[in-house]
N, C-alpha and C positions, 0 to 999 in steps of 0.2 A: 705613247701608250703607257699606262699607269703599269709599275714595275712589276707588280702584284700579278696582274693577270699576265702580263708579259712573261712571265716566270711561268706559273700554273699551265700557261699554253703552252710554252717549250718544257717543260716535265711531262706535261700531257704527250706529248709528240715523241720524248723517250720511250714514253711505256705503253705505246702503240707498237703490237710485235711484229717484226719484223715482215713476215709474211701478209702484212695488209698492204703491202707496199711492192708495187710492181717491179723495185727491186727486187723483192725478194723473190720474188716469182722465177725471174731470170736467174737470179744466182742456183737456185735449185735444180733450173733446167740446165744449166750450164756443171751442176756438180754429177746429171746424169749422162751428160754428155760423157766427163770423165770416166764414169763407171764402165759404161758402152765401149769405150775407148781400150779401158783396163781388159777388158772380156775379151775383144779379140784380140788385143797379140797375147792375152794367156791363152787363146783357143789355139791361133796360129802357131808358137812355139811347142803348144804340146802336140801338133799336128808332124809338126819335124823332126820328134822326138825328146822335147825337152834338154837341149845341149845347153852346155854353159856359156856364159855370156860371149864367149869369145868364138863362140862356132854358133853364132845368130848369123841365118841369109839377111841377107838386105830387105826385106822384107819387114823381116823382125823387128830390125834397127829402126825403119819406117816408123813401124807401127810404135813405138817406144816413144821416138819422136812428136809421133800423135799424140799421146798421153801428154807427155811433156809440156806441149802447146796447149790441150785443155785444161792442163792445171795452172799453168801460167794464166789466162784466161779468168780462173777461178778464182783465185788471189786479185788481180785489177778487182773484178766485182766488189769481194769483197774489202779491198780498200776504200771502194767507192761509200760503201755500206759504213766502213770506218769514219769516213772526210765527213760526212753527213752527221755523224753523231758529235765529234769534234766541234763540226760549228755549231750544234746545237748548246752542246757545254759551253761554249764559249761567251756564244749571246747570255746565255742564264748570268756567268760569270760579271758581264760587261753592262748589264741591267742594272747590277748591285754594285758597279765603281771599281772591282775585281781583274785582274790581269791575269790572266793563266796561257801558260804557252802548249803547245801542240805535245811536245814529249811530258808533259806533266800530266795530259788527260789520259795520253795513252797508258798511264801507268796508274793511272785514277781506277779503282773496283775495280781493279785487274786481275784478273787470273795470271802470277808468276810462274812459269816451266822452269825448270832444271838448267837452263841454260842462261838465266838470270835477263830474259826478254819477257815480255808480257805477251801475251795471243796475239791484240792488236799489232805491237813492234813487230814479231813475227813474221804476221803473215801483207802487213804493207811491205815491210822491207821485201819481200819475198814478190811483189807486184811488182816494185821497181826494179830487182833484178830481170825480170822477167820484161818489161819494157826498157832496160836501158843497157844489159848486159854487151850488146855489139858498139855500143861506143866507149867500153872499157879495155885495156891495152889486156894482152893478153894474160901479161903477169897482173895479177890485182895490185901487187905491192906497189906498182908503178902511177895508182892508178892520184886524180887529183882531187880533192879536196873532196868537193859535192859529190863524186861516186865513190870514195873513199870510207867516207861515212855508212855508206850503204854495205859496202861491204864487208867492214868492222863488224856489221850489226850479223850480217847474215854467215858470215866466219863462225859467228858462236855456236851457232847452232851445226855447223858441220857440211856446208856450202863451199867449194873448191873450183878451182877455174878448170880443174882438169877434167871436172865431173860433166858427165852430159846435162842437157836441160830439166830431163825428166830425173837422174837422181838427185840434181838441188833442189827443185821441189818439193820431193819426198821429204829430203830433208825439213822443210819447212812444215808438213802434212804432220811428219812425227814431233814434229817438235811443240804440238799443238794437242794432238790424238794418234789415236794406232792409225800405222802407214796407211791400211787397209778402210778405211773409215772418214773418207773426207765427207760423207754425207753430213756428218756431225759437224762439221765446219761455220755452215752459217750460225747455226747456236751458239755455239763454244765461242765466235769469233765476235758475234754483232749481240745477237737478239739475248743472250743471258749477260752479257756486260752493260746494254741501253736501260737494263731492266734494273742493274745493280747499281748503275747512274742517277737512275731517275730517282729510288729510293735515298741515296746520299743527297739529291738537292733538292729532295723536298723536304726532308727534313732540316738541313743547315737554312733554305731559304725562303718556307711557307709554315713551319709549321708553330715558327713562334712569331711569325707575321713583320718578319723582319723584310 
């Protein structure tokens, strides 16, 4: 395929918003899932009077649990939504003789946090704790190489082994946008960075017809 349009078609496909894409559709269903989730064990605790965390029935904790699991859930998605843009950068890159590795894109028209991760870093590290966290020793410090890395990343932002599933998430939810507010997720995370992607290589690699 001639590099020209090979290009044009993958910039085209960045700046295709997110939501035309049956990903997206699920990641949204999946961010109400969490909401739904969030609503009732705030219903149920304030149902048994609003006690501190540490006089939650088992119920509570359940339902805590539940969140936990749809927000883990949320993050896979949207890594998924991340892997996908990735290899779109990448081919652009590899059309034009270019080598870019994976932690270079992610920090590509990044939105930086305070915790010096990018949205993307963030919230994949934050999938893989979420899929890999029961094959990690209990102490993280302990932990080897390949999950080591993961946890260096997700340590930044305020991620502890001692923490339940649902407060390291949070963790991740804040470290991105307000705790309360993961609706905003897929924007923040996919669909306004694909857009600030596509912008940077169309101009580095169509618009002087290089």
């Amino acid at each position: 395929m001639d590099t020209q349009l090979g290009t044009t078609r993958a910039v085209q496909d960045l700046e295709e918003l997110l939501y035309h894409f049956p990903l997206a559709s699920v990641i949204r269903k999946q961010v109400s899932l969490v909401e739904l989730a969030q609503e009732e064990h705030s219903d149920h605790v304030r149902r048994i009077g609003d006690p501190g965390r540490r006089f939650w029935d088992t119920t509570a904790e359940l339902l805590y649990d539940e969140v936990g699991v749809h927000l883990g859930a949320m993050f896979v998605l949207l890594q998924a939504g991340i892997t996908e843009t990735v290899s779109i950068v990448n081919h652009i890159y590899n059309l034009h003789g270019n080598e870019v590795n994976k932690s270079s894109i992610l920090r590509l028209e990044a939105t930086i946090s305070a915790s010096g991760l990018s949205h993307q870093e963030t919230a994949s590290a934050a999938a893989n704790y979420f899929k890999h966290r029961h094959e990690w020793p209990q102490n993280w410090a302990n932990a080897k190489a390949l999950p080591k890395k993961t946890i260096d990343l997700i340590s930044k932002i305020g991620m502890c082994a001692s923490n339940d599933l649902a407060d390291n998430l949070y963790c991740a939810v804040g470290a991105i946008t307000d705790r309360a507010n993961a609706i905003a997720l897929p924007t923040l995370v996919v669909e306004d960075w694909r857009i600030k992607l596509a912008a940077r290589l169309r101009a580095d690699f169509l618009s002087s017809g290089t």
